[in-house]
N, C-alpha and C positions, 0 to 999 in steps of 0.2 A: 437514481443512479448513485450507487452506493460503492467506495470503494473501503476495502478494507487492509487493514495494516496488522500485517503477523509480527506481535512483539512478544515479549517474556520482561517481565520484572528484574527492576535491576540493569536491561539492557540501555548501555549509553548509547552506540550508535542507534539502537529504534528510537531511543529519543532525541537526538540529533536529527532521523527523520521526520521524526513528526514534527518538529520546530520548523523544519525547513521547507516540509511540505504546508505547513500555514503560512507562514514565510511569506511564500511563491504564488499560493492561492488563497489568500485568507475567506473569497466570496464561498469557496467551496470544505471550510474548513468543517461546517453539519454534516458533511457527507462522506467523512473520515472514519471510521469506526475503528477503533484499535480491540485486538482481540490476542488471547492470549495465543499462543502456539501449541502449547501444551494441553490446551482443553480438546483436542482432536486427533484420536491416534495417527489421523490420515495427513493432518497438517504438521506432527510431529515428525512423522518419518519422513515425508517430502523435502519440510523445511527445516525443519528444527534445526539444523547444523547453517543456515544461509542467512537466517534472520537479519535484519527485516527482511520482507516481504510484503509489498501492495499489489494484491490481488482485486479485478473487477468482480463485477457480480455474479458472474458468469463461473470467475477461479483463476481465469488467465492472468499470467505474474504481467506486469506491468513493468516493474524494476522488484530488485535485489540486491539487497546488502547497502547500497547506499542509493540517495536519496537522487535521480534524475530525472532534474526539471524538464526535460526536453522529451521526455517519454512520456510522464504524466502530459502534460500539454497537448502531444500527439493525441494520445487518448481522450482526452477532454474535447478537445476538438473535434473531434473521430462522431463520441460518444454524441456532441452536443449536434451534429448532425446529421445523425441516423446510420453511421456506415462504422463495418469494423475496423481498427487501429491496425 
């Protein structure tokens, strides 16, 4: 279970989210992948303007633009017992 986090360089609030998503969950802080936005014309157009962006494995946005812990949770929860969020 991987989640991944749409950032760009330079961006302060994606790194306010990443800080606050280890924060919140430090057990599951391996399972963060940060990726650029930019590297995917698909994730460029989608997101590029909403950044951040925590996407599941799947693609499905999680949260946007800032960092909530009550979403992730849902999902983790969700995730850690077999059912969709």
């Amino acid at each position: 279970m991987m989640l991944t986090l749409l950032s760009r360089d330079g961006c302060g609030l994606c790194e306010e989210f990443a800080d606050a998503y280890t924060a919140a969950f430090p057990a599951q802080r391996e399972q963060l992948l940060i990726a650029d936005v930019d590297s995917r014309p698909g994730w460029q157009g989608r997101y590029g303007l909403v950044i951040p962006v925590l996407l599941d494995d799947e693609g499905t946005v999680i949260c946007e633009t800032h960092f909530d812990e009550a979403a992730v949770r849902t999902w983790l929860t969700a995730a850690t017992k077999g059912t969709p969020a």
